[in-house]
SELO-9296 format. One record per residue (C-alpha): residue in one letter; x, y, z. Coordinates in steps of 0.25 Angstrom, whole numbers, padded with zeros to 4 digits, always signed. Each point is the difference from the previous one (the first is absolute). Last residue first. Example, Ala and Ser with C-alpha at 12.3 -4.5 7.8 and 13.67 -1.06 7.14 Angstrom:
BEGIN
S+0055-0004+0029/A-0006-0014+0002/
***
This chain:
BEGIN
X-0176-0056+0013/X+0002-0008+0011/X+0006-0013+0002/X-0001-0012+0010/X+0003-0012+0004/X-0005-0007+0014/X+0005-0012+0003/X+0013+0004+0001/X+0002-0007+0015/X+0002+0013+0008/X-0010+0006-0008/X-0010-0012+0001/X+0002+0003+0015/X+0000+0014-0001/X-0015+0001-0006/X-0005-0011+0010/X+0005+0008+0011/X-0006+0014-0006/X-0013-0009-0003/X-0002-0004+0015/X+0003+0014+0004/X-0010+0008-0009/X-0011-0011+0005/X-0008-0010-0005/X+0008-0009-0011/X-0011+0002-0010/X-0001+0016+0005/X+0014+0001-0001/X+0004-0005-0014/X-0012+0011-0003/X+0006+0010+0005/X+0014-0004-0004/X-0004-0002-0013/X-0007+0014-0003/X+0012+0007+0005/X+0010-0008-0008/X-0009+0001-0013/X+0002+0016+0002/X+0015-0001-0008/X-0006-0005-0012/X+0002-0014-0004/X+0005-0014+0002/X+0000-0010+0013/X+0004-0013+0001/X-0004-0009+0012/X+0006-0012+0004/X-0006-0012+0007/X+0011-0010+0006/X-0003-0002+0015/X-0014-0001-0002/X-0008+0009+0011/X+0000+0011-0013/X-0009-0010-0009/X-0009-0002+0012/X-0004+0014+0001/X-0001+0002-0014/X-0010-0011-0002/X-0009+0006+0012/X+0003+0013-0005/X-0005-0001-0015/X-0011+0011+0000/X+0011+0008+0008/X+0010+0000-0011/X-0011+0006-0010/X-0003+0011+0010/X+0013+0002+0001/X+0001+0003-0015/X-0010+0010+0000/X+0006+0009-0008/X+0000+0014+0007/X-0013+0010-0006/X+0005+0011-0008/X-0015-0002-0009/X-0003-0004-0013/X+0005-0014+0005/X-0010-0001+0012/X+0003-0012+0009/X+0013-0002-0006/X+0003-0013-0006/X+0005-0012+0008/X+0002-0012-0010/X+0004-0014+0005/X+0009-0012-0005/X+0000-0015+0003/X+0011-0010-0002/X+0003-0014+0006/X-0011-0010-0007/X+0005+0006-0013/X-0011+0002-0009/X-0001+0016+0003/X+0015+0000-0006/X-0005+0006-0016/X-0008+0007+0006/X+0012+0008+0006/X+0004+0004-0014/X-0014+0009-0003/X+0007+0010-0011/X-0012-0002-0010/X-0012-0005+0009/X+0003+0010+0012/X+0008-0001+0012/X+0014+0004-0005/X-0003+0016-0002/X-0007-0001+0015/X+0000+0014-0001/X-0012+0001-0008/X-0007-0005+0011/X+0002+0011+0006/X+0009+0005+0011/X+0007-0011+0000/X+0006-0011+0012/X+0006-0014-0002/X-0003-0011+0010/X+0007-0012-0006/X+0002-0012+0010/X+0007-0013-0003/X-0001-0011+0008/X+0012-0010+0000/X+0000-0013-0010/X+0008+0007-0010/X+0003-0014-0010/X+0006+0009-0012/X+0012+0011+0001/X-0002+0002-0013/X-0013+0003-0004/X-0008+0001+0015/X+0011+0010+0005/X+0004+0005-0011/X-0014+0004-0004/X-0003+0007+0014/X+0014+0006-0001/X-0002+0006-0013/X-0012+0006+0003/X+0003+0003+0015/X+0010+0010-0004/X-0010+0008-0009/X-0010+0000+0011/X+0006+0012+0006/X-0006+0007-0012/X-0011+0005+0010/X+0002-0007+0013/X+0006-0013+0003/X-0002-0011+0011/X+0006-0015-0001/X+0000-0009+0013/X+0006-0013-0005/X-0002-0012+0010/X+0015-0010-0003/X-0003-0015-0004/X+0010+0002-0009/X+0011+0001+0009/X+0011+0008-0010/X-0008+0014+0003/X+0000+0007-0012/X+0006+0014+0000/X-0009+0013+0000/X+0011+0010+0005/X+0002+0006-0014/X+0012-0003-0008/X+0005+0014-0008/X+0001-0003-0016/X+0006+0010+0001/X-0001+0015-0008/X-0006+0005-0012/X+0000+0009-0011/X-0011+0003-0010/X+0000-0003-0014/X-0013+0000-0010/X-0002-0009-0010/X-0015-0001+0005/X-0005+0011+0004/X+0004+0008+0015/X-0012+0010+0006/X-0003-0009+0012/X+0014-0001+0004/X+0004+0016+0000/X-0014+0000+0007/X+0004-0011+0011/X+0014+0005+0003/X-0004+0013+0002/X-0012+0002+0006/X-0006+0012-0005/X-0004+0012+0006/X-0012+0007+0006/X+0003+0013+0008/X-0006+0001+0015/X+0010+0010+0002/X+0006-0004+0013/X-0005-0016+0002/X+0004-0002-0017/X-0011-0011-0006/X+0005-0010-0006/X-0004-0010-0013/X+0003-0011-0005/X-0002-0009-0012/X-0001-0017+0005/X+0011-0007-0005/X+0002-0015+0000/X+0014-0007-0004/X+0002-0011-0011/X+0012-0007-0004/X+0007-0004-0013/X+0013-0006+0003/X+0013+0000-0010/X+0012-0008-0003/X-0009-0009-0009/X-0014+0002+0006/X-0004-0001+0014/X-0012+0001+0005/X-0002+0005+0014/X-0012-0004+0009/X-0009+0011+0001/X-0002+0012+0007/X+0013+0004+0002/X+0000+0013+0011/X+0002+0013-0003/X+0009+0011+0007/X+0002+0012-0003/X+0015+0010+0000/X-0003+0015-0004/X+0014+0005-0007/X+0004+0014+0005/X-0009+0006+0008/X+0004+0013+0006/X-0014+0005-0003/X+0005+0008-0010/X+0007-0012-0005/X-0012-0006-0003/X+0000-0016-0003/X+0008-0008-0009/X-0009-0013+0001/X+0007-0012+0005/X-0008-0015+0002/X+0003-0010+0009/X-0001-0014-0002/X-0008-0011+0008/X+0004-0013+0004/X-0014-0010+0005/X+0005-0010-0012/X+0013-0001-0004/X+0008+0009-0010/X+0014-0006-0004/X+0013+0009-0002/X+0007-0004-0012/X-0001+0014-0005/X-0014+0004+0004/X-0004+0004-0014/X-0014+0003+0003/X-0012+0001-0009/X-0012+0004+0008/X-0014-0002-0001/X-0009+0012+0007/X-0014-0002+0006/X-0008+0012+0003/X-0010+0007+0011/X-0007+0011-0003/X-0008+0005+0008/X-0015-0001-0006/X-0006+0007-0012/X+0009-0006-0009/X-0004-0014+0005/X+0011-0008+0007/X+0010-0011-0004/X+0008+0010-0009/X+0010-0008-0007/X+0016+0006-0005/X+0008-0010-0007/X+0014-0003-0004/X+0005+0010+0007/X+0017+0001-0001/X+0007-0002+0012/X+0013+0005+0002/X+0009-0004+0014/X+0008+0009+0010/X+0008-0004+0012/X+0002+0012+0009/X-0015-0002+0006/X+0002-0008+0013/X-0013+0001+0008/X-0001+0001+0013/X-0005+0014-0003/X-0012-0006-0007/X-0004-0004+0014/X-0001-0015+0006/X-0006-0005+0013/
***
């Protein structure tokens, strides 16, 4: 599992925005998608990297600098000694457990709020677990929640634009509140459409049951509708799964992981196994 603090962040980069998108109605959470300008100096930006990005933060709250990650959520273009890259970020908010105060998430509104031209300081680029298995004939087992799909966009179009010949299944179960969530599922950011021809790729919505309401993501629910095939994916000795998203994906997982395996036990076996064997990647926001 990987934490922001695993992060390294004494090695500072400036990126200018290019270009700030909202993807979702003004009377819905915003969601946005921001092109970068990085001058990564002779360091080269793959696909599934991500970069952090550092916000002076409240020193009354002892708070220096507010370290966040985002993932890439595109493949990389390269332009002279620069890269252009885009990251995904959805305007937060928290609620304090004493005072029950509103605030603003840091990182995500010091983002939102950006124009082009802007400047901001960054840090990486950081590799995420997601590698590409070298036997091709590898079953993918791909789950994000919220803007946990950003990783799987670029991988997903790596995968099947450059790597080429993937003859493994490849599973997408991504989970959103709303459907206004799933910010690269419609007609104008739909990327993953562009795979539903290839014989080896499927992916699958789980919305929440009642979006208006505080209701979990029923994203078991999805895995569950797709036990039989998910069943016999994890039986293969070479399936890997690769997890991204809030931290409350793991307990929604491994409820449902151990309702299609049978039993708590039988799925804290299986779990360890593709552990042991880094089979299992994960990382939480």
């Amino acid at each position: 599992m990987a934490y922001l603090t695993d992060y390294n962040t004494d090695v500072q980069l400036t990126a200018i925005v290019k270009k700030s998108t909202r993807l979702t109605p003004e009377d819905t959470e915003e969601i946005r998608e921001l092109v970068l300008e990085v001058d990564t100096g002779g360091s080269e930006l793959k696909p599934g990297q991500s970069i952090g990005v550092l916000v002076k933060g409240d020193d009354n709250f002892g708070l220096h600098w507010h370290h966040r990650l985002y993932s890439i959520a595109d493949l990389p273009v390269k332009k002279g000694n620069k890269y252009q890259v885009k990251i995904l970020v959805k305007r937060c908010f928290y609620i304090d457990d004493f005072s029950g105060e509103k605030f603003n998430g840091i990182a995500s509104n010091y983002l939102c709020d950006r124009t082009p031209g802007d400047e901001i300081t960054i840090t990486g680029p950081f590799g995420l677990p997601f590698d590409v298995p070298e036997d091709k004939n590898t079953d993918l087992i791909l789950i994000g929640m919220g803007t946990g799909i950003a990783p799987f966009r670029a991988f997903v179009k790596h995968l099947y634009k450059n790597v080429k010949g993937w003859k493994g299944k490849v599973r997408l179960f991504y989970g959103a509140r709303s459907g206004l969530e799933l910010v690269y599922m419609n007609n104008k950011k739909n990327d993953f459409a562009n795979y539903y021809d290839e014989e080896t790729f499927e992916a699958f919505e789980a919305l929440s049951p009642r979006p208006h309401w505080s209701d979990p993501i029923a994203l078991d629910y999805a895995l569950e509708q797709r036990s039989e095939e998910i069943l016999s994916m994890l039986n293969k000795p070479k399936t890997r799964i690769y997890v991204a998203g809030y931290e409350k994906i793991e307990h929604l997982l491994d409820k449902a992981f151990a309702t299609i395996l049978g039993s708590e036990e039988e799925w804290k076996r299986k779990k360890a196994e593709l552990v042991a064997g880094g089979r299992w990647q994960e990382i939480i926001y």
